[in-house]
PyMOL commands that place a pseudoatom at each C-alpha (Angstrom):
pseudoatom trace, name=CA, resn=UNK, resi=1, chain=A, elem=C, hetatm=0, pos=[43.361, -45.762, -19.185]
pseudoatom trace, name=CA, resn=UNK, resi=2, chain=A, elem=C, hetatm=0, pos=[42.307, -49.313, -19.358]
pseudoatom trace, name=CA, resn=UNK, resi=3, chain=A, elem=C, hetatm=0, pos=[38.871, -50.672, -21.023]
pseudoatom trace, name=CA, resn=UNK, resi=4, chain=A, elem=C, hetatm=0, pos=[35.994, -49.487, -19.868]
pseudoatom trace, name=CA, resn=UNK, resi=5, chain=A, elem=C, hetatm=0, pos=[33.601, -52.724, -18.484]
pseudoatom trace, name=CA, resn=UNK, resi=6, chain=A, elem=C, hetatm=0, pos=[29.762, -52.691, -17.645]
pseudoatom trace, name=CA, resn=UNK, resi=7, chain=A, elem=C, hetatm=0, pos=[30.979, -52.815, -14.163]
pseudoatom trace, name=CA, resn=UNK, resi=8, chain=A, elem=C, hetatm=0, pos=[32.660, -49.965, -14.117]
pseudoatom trace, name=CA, resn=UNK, resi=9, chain=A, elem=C, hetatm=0, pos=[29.859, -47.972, -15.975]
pseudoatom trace, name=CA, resn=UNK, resi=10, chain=A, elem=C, hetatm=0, pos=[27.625, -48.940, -12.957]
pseudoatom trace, name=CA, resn=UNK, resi=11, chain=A, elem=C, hetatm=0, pos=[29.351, -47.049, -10.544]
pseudoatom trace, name=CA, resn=UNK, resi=12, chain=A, elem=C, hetatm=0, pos=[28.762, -43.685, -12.219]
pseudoatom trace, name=CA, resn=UNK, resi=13, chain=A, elem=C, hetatm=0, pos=[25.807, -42.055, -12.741]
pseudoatom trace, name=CA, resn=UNK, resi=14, chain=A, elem=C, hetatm=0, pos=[24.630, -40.877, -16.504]
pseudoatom trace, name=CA, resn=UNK, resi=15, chain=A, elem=C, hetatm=0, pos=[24.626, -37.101, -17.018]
pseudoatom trace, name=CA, resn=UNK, resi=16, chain=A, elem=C, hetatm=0, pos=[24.370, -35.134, -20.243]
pseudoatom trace, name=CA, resn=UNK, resi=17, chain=A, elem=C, hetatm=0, pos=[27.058, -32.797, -20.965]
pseudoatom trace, name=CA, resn=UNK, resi=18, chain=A, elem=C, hetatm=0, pos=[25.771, -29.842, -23.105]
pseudoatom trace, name=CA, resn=UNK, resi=19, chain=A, elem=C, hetatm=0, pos=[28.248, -27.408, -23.058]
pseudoatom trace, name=CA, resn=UNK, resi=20, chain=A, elem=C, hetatm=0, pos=[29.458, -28.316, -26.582]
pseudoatom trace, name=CA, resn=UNK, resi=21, chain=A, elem=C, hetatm=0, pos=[28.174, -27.486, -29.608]
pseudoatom trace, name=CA, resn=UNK, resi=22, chain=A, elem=C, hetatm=0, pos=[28.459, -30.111, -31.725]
pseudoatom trace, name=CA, resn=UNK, resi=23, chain=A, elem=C, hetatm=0, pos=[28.918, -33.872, -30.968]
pseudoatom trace, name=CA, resn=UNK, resi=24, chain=A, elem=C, hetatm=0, pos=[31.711, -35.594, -28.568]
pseudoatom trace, name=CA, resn=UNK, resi=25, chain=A, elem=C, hetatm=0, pos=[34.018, -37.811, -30.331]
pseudoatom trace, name=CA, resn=UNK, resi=26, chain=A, elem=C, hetatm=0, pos=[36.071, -38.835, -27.868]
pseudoatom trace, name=CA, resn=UNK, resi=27, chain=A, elem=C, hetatm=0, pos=[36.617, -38.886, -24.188]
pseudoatom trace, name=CA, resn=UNK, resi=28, chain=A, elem=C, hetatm=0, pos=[39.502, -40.112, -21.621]
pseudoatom trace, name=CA, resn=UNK, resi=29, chain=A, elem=C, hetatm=0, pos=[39.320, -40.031, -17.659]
pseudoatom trace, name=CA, resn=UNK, resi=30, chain=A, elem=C, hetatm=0, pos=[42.155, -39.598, -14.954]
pseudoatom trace, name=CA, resn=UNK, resi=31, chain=A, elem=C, hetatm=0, pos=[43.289, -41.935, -13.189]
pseudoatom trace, name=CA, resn=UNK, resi=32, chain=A, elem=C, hetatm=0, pos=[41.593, -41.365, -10.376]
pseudoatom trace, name=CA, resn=UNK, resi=33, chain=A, elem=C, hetatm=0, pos=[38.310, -40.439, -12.486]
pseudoatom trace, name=CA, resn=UNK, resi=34, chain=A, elem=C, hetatm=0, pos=[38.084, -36.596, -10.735]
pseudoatom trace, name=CA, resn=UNK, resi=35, chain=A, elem=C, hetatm=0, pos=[38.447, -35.342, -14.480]
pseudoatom trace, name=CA, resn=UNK, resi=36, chain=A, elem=C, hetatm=0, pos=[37.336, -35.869, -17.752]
pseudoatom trace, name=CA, resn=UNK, resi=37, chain=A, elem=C, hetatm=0, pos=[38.433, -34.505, -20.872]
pseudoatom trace, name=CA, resn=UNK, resi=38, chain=A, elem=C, hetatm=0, pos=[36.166, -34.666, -24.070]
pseudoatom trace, name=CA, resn=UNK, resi=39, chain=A, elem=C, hetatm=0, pos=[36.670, -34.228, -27.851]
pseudoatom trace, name=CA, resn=UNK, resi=40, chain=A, elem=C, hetatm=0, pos=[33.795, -32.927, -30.432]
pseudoatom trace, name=CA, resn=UNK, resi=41, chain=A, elem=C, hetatm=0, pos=[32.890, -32.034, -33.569]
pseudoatom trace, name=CA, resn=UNK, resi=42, chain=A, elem=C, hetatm=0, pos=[32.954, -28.545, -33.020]
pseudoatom trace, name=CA, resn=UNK, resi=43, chain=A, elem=C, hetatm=0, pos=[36.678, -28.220, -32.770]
pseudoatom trace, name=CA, resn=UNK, resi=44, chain=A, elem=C, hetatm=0, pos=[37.284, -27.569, -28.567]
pseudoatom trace, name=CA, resn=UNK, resi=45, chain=A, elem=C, hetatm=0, pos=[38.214, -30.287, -26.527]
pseudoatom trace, name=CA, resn=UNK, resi=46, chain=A, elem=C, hetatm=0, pos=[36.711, -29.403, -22.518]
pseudoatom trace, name=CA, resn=UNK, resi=47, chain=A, elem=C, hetatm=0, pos=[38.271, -30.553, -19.388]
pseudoatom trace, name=CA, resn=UNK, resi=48, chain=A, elem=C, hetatm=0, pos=[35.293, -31.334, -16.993]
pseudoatom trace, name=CA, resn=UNK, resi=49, chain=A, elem=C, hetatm=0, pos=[35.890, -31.616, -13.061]
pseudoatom trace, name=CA, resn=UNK, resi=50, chain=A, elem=C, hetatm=0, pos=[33.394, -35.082, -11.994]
pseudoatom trace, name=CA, resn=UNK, resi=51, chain=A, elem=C, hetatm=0, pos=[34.301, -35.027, -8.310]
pseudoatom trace, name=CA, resn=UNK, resi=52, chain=A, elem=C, hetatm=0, pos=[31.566, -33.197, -6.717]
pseudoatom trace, name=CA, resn=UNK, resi=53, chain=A, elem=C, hetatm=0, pos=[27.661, -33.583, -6.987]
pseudoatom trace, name=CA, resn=UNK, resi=54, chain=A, elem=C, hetatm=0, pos=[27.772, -31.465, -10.639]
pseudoatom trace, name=CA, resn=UNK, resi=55, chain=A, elem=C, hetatm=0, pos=[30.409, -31.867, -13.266]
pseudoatom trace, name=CA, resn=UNK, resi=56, chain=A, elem=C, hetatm=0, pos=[31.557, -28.461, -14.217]
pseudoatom trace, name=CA, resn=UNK, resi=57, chain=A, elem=C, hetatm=0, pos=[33.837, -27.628, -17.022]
pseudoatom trace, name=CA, resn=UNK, resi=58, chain=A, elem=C, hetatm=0, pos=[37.127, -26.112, -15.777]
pseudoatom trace, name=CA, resn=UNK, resi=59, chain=A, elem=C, hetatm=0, pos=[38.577, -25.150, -18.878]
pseudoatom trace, name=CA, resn=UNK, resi=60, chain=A, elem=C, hetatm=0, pos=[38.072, -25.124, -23.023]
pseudoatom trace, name=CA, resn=UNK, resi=61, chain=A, elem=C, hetatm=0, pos=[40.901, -25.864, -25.928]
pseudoatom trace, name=CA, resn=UNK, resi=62, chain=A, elem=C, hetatm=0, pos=[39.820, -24.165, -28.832]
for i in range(1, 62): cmd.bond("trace and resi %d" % i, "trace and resi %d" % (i + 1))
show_as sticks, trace
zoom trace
């Protein structure tokens, strides 16, 4: 994954993820940016599906 530009922030929309516990450290996108996987303080990493109207996580790494 590349830098992330002002432009390319523009074409998503903001949305709060609050399915972790603690606070994200990190995230990285697909290629195609259908997924997104992010990193936090409380020790599971979460694999969220952003195709569709709602981003849902899929799956948890504990």
């Amino acid at each position: 994954m590349g830098s992330v530009t002002s432009k390319d922030i523009k074409k998503y929309p903001l949305e709060t993820l609050c399915d972790h516990d603690k606070g994200i450290n990190c995230m990285a996108a697909s290629e195609d940016g259908s997924l997104l996987v992010t990193g936090s303080e409380d020790k599971t990493a979460r694999l969220w599906d952003v195709s569709g109207p709602e981003t849902e996580c899929i799956g948890i790494m504990k």
